[in-house]
N, C-alpha and C positions, 0 to 999 in steps of 0.2 A: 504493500500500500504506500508505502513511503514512495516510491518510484512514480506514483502518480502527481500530475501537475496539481491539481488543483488540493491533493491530499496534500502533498508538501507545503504549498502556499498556508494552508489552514493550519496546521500542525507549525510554522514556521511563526505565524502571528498569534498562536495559543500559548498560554500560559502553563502550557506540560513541560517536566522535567527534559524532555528528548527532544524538545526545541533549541533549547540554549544550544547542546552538543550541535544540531545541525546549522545553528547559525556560527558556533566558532569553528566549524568544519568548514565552512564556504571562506573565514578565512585564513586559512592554513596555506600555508605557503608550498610551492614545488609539488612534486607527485602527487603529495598527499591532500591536495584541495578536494573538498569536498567527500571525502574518505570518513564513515562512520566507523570505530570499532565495536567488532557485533558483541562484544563484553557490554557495550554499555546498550546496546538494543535489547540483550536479555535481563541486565541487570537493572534497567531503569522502566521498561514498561510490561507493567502488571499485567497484559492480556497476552501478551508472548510467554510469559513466564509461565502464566495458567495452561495458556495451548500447548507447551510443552511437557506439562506436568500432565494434560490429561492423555499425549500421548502415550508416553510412558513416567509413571511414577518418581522412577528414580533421580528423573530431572531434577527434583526436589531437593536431591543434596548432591546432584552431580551438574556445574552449572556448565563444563564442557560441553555436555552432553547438550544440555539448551540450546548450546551455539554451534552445536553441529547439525542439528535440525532449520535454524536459522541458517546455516549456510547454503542448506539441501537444498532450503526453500526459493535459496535465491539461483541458486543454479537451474532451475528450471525458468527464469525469467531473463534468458539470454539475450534480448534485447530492450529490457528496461533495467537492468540491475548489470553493473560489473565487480569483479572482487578486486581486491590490489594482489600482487604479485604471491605474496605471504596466505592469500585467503585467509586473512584475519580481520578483513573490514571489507564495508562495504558502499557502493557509489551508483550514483543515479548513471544511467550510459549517456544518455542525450544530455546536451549543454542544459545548465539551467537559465530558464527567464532571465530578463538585464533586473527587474525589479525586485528577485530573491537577491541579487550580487550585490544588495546596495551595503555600504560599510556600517555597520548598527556599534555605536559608539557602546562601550559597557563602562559600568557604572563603578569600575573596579580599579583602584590607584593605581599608577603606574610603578611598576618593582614592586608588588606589596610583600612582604615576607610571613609566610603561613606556617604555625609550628605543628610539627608533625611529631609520628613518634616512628623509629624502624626498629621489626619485629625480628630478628635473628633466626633463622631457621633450627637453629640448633638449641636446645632448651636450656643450655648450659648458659648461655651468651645471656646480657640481659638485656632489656628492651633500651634503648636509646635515644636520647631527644634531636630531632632533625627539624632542619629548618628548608623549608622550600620556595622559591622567590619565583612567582609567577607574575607576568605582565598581562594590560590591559588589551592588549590586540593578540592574545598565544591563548594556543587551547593547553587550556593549562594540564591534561592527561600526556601531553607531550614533554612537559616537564618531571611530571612522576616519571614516565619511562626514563628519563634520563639518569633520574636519579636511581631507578633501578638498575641501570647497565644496558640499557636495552635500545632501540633508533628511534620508536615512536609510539604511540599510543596506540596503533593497532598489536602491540605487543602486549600489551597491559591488559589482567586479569580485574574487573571489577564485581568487589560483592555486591551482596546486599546490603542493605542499613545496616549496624549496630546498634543494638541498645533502641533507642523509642523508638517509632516507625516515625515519628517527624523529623528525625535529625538527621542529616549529611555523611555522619560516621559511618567510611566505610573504609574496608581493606582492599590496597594495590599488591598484587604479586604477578610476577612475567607467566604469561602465558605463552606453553611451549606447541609447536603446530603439529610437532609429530603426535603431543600426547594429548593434545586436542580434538584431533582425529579419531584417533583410535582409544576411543572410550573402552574396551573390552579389553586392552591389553592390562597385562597382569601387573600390580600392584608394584612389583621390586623390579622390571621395567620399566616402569613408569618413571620409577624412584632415580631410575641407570641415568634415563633420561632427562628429566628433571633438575633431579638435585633432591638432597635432602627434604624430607617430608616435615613441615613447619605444623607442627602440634598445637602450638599456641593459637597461630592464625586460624589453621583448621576446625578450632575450638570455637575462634569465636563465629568465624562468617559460615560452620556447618557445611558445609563440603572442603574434598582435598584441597591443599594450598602447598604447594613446594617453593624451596629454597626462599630468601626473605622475603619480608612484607613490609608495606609500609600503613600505616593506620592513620588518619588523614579524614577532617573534617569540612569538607566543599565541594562543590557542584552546585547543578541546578535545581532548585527546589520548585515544588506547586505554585503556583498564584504569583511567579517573580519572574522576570526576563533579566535581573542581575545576577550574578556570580554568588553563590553566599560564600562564608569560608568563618572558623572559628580555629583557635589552635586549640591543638590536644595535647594535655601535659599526661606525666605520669599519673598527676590527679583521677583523670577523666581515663586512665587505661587502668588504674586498680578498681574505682568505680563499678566500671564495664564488666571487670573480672567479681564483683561483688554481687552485681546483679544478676549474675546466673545461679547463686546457691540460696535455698528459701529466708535462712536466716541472714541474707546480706540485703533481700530486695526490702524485708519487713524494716533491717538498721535504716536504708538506704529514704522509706517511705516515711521515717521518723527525721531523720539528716540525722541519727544519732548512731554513728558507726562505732564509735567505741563506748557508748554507753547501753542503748537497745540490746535486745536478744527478743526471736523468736518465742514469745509466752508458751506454756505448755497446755493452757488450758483456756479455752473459748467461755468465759462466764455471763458479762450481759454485752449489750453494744453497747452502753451509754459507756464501762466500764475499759472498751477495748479503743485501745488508741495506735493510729498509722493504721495501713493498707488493711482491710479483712483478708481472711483466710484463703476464701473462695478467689477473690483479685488476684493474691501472690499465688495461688495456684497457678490462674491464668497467665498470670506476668511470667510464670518459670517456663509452664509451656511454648509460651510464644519466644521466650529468649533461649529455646533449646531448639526450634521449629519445629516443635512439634504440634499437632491439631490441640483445638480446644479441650480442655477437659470435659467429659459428659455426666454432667448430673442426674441423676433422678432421683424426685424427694417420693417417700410410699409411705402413705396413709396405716397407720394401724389400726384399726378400727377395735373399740374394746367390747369385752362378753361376760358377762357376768358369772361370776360362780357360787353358786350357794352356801359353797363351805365359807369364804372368806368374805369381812366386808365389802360392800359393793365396791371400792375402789380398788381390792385386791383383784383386779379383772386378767384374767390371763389373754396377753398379746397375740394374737395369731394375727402375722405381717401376710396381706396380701402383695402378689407378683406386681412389681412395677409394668415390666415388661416383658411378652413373649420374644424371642431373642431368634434371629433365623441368620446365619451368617453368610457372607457371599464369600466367593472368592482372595479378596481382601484384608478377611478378617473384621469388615467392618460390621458389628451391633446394629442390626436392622428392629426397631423397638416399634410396638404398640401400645403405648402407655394408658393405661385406666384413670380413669381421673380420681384426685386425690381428695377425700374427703374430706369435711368441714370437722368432724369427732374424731374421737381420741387422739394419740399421740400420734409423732413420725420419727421415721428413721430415711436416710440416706445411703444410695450407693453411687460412688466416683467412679469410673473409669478413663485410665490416660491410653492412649495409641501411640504409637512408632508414624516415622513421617509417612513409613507403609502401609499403614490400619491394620496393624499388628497389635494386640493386648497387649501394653506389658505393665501394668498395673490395676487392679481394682481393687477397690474398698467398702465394703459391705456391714457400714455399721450396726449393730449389736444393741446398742445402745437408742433409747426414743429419748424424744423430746415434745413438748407441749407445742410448741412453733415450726413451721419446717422452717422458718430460715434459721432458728437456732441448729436443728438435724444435716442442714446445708454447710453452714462455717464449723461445726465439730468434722464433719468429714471430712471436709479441704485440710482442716488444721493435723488433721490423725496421718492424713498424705502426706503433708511436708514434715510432720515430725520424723516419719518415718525416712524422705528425702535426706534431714538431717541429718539423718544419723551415719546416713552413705556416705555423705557430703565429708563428715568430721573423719570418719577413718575408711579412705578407699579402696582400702585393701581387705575391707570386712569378708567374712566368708558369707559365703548363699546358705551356709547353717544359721547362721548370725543375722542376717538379714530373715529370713525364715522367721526364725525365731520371734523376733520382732516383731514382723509382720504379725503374727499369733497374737501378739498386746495388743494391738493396732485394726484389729480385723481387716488385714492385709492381704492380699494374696501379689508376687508378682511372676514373671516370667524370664527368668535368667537372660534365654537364649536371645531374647528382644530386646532387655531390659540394657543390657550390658554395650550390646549392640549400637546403642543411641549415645551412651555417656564413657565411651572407648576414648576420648582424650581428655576426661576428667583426671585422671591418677596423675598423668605428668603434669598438669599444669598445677594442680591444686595440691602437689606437696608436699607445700610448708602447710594445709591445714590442718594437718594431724597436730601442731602446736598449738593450735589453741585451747590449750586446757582449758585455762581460767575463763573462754569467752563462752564455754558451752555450758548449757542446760542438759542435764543425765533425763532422754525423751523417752527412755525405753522402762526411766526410774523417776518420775515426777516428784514423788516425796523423799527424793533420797537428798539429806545435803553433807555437802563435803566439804573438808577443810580447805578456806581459801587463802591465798597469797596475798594478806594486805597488812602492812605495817606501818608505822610512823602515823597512828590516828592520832589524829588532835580535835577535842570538839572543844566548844566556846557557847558561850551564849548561858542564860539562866535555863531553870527548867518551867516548863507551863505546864506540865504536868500530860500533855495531849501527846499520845504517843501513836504510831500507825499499829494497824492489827490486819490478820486476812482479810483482803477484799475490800480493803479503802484504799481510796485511790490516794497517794503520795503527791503531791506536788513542789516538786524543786527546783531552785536553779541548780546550775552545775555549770564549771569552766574544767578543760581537759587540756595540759598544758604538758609537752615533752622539755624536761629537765637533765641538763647532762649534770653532773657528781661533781663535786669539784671546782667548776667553773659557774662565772654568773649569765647563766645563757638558759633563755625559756621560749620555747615556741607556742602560742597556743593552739590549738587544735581542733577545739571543738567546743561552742558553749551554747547554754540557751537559758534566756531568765527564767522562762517557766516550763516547765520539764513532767508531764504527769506520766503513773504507771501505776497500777494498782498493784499491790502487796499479795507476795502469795505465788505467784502465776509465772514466773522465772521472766518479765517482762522486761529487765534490766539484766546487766551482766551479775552473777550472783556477790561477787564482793560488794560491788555498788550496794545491793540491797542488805546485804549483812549488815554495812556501818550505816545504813538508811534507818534500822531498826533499831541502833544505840540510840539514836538520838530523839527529839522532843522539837516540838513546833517552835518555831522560833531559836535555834540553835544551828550552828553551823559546824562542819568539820571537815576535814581535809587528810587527805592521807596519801603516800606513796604507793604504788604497783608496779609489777616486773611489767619490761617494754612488751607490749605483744608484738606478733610479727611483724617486720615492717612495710607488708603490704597494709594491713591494716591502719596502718597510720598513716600512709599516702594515700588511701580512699579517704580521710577523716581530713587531712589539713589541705589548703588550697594554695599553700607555696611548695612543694615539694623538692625545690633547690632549698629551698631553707634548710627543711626538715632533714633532708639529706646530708644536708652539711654539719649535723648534729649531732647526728647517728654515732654513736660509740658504745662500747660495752659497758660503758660507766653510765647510761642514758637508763629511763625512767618515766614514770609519767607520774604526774600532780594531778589528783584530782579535787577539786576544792566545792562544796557544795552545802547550801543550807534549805533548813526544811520550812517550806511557808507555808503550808496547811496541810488536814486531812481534813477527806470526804470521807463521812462514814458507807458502809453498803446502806441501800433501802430500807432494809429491813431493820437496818438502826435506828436511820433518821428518822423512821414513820414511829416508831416506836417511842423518842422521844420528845416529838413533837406532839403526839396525842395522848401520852402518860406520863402523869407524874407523882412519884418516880417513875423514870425509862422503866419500862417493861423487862428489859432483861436486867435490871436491878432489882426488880420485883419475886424476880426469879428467883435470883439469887440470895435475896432475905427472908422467901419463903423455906428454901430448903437450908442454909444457916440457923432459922427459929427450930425447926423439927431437929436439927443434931446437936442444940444444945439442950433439947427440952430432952434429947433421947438417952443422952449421959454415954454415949458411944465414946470409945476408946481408940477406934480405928474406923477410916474413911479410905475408898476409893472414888475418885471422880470419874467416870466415863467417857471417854471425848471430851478429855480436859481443852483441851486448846489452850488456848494463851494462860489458860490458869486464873479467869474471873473470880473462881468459885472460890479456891486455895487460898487467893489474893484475900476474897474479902474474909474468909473464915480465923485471919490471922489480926483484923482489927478486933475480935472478941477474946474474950475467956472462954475458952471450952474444956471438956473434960479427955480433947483427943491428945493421944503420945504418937499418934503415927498416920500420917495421911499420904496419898499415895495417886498422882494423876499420871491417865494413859492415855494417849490419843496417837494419831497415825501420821499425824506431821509434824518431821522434825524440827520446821519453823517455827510451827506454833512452841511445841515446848520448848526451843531455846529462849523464844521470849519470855514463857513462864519463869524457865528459869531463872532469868534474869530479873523477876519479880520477887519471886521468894529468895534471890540470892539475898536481895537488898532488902526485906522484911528480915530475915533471919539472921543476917548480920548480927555480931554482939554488938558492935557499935550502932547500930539501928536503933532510933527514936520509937518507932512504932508496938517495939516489940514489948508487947505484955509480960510486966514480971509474975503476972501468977498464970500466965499458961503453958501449960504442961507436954509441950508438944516436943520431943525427943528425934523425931526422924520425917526425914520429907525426901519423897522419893518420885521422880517422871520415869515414866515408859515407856518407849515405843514400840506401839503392834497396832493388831487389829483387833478390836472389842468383843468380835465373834470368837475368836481364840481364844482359849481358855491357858491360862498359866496358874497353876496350883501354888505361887508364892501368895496370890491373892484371894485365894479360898479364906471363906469363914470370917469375912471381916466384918464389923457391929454393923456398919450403913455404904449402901452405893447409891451413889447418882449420877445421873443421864438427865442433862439439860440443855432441850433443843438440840439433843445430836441424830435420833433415828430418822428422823426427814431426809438427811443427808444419805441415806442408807435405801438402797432398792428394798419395796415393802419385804421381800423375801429374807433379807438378810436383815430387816428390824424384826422379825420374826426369831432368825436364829439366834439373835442377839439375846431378847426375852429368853430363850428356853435353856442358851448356857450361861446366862448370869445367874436363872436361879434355880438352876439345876446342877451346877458345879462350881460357880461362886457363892452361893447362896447366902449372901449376906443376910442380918437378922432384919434390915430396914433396904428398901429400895426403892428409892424416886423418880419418876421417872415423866419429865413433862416437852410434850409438842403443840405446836401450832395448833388452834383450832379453824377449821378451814372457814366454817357457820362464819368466822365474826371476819373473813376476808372482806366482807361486802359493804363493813364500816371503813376499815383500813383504807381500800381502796378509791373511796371516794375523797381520798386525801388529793390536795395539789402538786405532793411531790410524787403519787406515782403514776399521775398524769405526763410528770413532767419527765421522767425516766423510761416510759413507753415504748416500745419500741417503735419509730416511725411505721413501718411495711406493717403493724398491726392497727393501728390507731381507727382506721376508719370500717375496722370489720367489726361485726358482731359478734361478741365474745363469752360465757359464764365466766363466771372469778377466776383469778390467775393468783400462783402459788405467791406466797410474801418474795420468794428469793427465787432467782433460777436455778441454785445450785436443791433447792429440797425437787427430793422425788419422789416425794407422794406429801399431802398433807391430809389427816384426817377428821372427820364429823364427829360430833359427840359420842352418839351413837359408832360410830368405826373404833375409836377411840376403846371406847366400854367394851365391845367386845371381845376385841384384841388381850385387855388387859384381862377380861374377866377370866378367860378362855385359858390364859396363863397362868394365873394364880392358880385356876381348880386341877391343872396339870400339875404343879409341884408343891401345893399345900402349901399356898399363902392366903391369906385376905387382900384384898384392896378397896380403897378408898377413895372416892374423887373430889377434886378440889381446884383451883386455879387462882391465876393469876391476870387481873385487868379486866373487869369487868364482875358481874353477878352470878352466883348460879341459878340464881329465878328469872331473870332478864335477859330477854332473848337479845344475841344470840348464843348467850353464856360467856365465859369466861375467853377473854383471844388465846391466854396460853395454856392447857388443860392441865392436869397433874392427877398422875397417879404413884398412891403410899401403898406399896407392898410391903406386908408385913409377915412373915416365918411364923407357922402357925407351928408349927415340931423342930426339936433340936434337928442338926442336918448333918446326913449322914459320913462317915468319915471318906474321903476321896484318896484313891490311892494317886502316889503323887505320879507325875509324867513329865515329861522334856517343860524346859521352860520357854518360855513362845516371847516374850517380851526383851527387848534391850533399855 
């Protein structure tokens, strides 16, 4: 079509990218006037590239292959099309019109000098700043060739974009005409040929790239008849190199490279901050070229069973879609439509540039919203990408494995196949310890590498706890030892992340949780890689120049507020006292009235209960909290460290309290150190528990802990309907729900289930008459004659027979 008079003319006064090239082509001087190269016919317009691709597939990451269809094409048009000597470009035959010849002035200074960066074919070598001086009448792809070694720009290999589809970035390497041709000759051939096979380049522009490259931001862009051009520093080539791993696009979608990580866990949206899940999904796929990911959210519709309360509904997930495969590999789907009741769950699927499977995920897990069932699947996909990402030399046991956490499934033979020049480029990312989240071990925390804290500031007494969102400034500054030399790196006044969710690097959060609002502190960390710090600073001659083994980073940060979660703040704007202070004075009144000697707390957490059980006189010598994150009870501990103290003000001289001991496990697990103790409670923790496992929870506490007292109080769902017509959780809503018609939604997204009075009562009744206790109802925040009863329910089991001796067994707690 180009060949044609009046196409050319239109195309020539259009604002498409392939105009510029044919207008700096007419003025090129000697042989080459008027001379396209067909790298930039396949590389620059989207309908060849497609017709290529629906010839044959592999076009897709073979872009030789493109241009040798493009040559075919023109070889059949023997008298409107000639090739140059080389058959590596191509020219209209007949002269063109006097009024395409006319000189079109570009808008481009004359000598401008454009920074580039040259990629070294060899992985050893490392990438290098270039500078390229292009004029205002030269096609400037005749310049890159030169600087590649080559006569002209019908020699020059042009990618695709990098990095966003609007930008200019893209990679130059010599295209060679033997192995251009012959797309089918064999690999270490090619290589004979060619030269060295450039891994890095190959990485990023997705098909082969031999001997160097040059990486380089200009051309012609949409909707412009000038020249664009930006330099590209090392900045903009670690960047690039960050935005293909899931945890670099989430840093990248914050600007906080060395501060962000990857969350482990998808809790509300008001709460999640930078790109969602389901977008870095997308973003990874589209910067690996792979097709979109394919969602499907499936309805669970609930069924009631007679044995359990009506909210104990057993899940039977109908098929999303009947699945008929073609040739391809590609999921040919008829999707049922997804219903307005009960829960959902999600399954992902990724393909190969082929429509090859080589991931799906098949959550397990429902949710009350699809788009919550939607952003937990995406997130369980890149956890899992993560974890490839951090050590690429994992085994497909290990991956497997994983996958199993994850409800994962992937396909080696495909999978590996796509991300075959991840291992040599990425490394150095097996170093970063300190920057990763353990995804395969969300509650697991490890000792981190942070020294030289210094905090400041008085105390206000307001401290962060799970699932309040944090808000910081923070400045990140590279310090060499020795010398007075500081670069900064990276800062931002206000900085939020919510506590809990591994959203920051974990040192960050560790010394985030010493400190109190209005306090600031600062502390030292070993330098991470120095990739990561040239993604992070915007002068990288600087940073570079700094670089010593004696170097380090400052990070200096204070804390300017906490959000509580929802279900705090509704709590203490509509009761006073706050509701879970109510709680916690109700069950404090019953273990002093009980004259108990020993306590366990159930799902201690942060240690409320502990905390306040230590401003009384009580008659206990030994209490005892256990809960499943080690978050949580470092902060407890750090609460009772400082009650317990001798030096401590608080500390009661007539209470008799001898031992305090945290745990970490799971509450369904039974450890016989904690048999037979006078009283247990469980406050506001079974929610957080699938009904099935608040169940087993009930039958091994008082079947094999069998405390003489046991408390145990949740949400009553009845008095949602007050809660909810509050303004803050209108105001917390999720948008994509707001304008649908909805029944009551649980206080918190993390409970998964909440129950009625009635659900409630029968739960407990049904318990107690299983192991010979009574129980008792009672509550907290409201009446029990006044509908809709009490918001927080409470049930007092009480040991109606001594219990019987337990033989002992492995201990399950640390």
């Amino acid at each position: 079509m180009y060949a044609d008079t009046n196409t050319l003319g239109e195309l020539l006064s259009s604002l498409h990218p392939l105009s510029g090239h044919f207008r700096a082509a007419l003025r090129r001087e000697g042989r080459f006037n008027g001379y396209i190269p067909v790298s930039v016919i396949t590389g620059y317009d989207a309908k060849v590239c497609n017709l290529c691709k629906y010839i044959n597939p592999e076009g897709e990451s073979n872009s030789f292959l493109a241009m040798k269809f493009v040559l075919r094409a023109a070889a059949t048009l023997p008298g409107s099309v000639s090739t140059s000597e080389d058959q590596l470009s191509v020219r209209r035959q007949n002269p063109y019109p006097p009024e395409y010849l006319v000189n079109q002035q570009s808008g481009l200074p004359e000598g401008t000098s454009i920074g580039a960066l040259l990629i070294p074919s060899s992985i050893k070598n490392s990438v290098e700043p270039l500078s390229i001086s292009v004029s205002a009448n030269g096609y400037y792809l005749d310049v890159i060739a030169r600087e590649l070694g080559v006569t002209d720009a019908s020699q020059v290999m042009v990618s695709r974009t990098i990095g966003k589809v609007s930008s200019e970035v893209r990679l130059y390497c010599c295209a060679s005409k033997s192995y251009q041709l012959d797309s089918s000759s064999d690999p270490h051939a090619k290589e004979a040929v060619q030269g060295s096979l450039n891994e890095r380049a190959s990485y990023f522009a997705g098909h082969l790239i031999y001997g160097d490259a040059i990486l380089a931001s200009i051309g012609y862009t949409w909707r412009s008849t000038d020249l664009f051009y930006e330099d590209v520093s090392l900045h903009t080539y670690y960047r690039l190199l960050l935005s293909k791993i899931p945890s670099g696009i989430y840093k990248l979608s914050r600007e906080a490279v060395l501060a962000a990580e990857l969350p482990v866990a998808f809790t509300t949206r008001s709460n999640w901050r930078g790109s969602f899940p389901r977008e870095i999904l997308c973003t990874f796929c589209r910067q690996h070229r792979l097709p979109e990911p394919v969602f499907s959210a499936v309805s669970s519709p609930l069924q009631s069973s007679p044995e359990l309360p009506a909210s104990h509904k057993k899940v039977k997930v109908t098929e999303s879609c009947k699945e008929d495969r073609n040739g391809e590999g590609l999921a040919v789907s008829g999707r049922e439509p997804v219903g307005s009741g009960g829960t959902f769950r999600c399954e992902v699927k990724i393909f190969s540039k082929c429509q090859k499977l080589i991931i799906e995920c098949s959550l397990k897990k429902t949710f009350k919203k699809q788009s919550d069932a939607i952003q937990n699947a995406a997130l369980n996909v890149l956890s899992w990408l993560n974890s490839y990402f951090r050590k690429l030399d994992i085994s497909v046991e290990e991956l497997s494995s994983l996958g199993v956490e994850l409800d994962i499934q992937f396909y080696p033979q495909h999978f590996f196949k796509e991300f075959v020049w991840c291992q040599s480029v990425h490394n150095y990312w097996h170093s970063i310890g300190t920057y990763s989240n353990c995804m395969s071990q969300p509650n697991t925390m490890r000792e981190y590498s942070v020294c030289s804290i210094n905090i400041e500031g008085p105390s206000s007494g307001v401290s962060p706890s799970s699932g309040s969102l944090a808000s910081i400034s923070i400045s990140i500054s590279l310090v060499a030892e020795g010398e007075d030399m500081k670069e900064l790196l990276e800062s931002s006044e206000e900085f939020e992340f919510e506590i809990g969710t591994g959203a920051v690097i974990p040192n960050l959060e560790a010394v985030v949780a010493q400190i109190v609002v209005g306090q600031s502190a600062s502390f030292i960390m070993e330098l991470p890689p120095q990739e990561l710090v040239f993604a992070a600073c915007s002068d990288s001659a600087r940073a570079l120049s700094l670089f010593s083994p004696n170097c380090s980073l400052e990070y200096s940060i204070a804390l300017l507020r906490i959000t509580e979660p929802l279900e705090d703040r509704m709590e203490k704007a509509l009761f006073s006292p706050p509701l879970s202070k109510q709680r916690v004075d109700y069950a404090v009144q019953h273990i002093r009235e009980s004259c108990a000697t020993s306590l366990v707390d159930f799902g201690c957490g942060s240690g409320s209960l502990l905390d306040s059980l230590l401003d009384y006189s009580t008659s206990l010598e030994k209490i005892v909290g256990v809960d499943i994150s080690q978050k949580a009870l470092t902060r407890a501990a750090k609460i009772l460290h400082s009650k317990l103290s001798p030096n401590s003000d608080t500390l009661l001289s007539n209470n008799r309290l001898k031992s305090a001991l945290l745990y970490e496990g799971s509450i369904t697990n039974f450890d016989p150190r904690l048999s037979g103790f006078d009283i247990g409670t469980c406050l506001e923790v079974i929610e957080h528990m699938e009904e099935d496992q608040a169940c087993l929870f009930g039958d091994v506490v008082l079947s094999l802990f069998c405390p003489r007292i046991l408390i145990v109080s949740t949400p009553n769902f009845e008095y949602n309907v007050i809660l909810q017509k509050s303004t803050l959780q209108s105001q917390d809503d999720d948008p994509d729900e707001k304008d649908k018609k909805q029944s009551c939604k649980f206080r918190n997204d993390d409970h998964k289930f909440e129950w009625t009075r009635e659900q409630f009562a029968h739960w407990a009744s049904a318990l107690a008459t299983r192991h010979n206790y009574s129980v008792e109802y009672s509550g907290v925040g409201g009446a029990a004659g006044v509908e809709p009863g009490f918001a927080s329910q409470i049930a007092v089991f009480r040991r109606l027979f001594d219990s019987p001796n337990h033989i002992d067994s492995a201990h399950q707690y640390e």
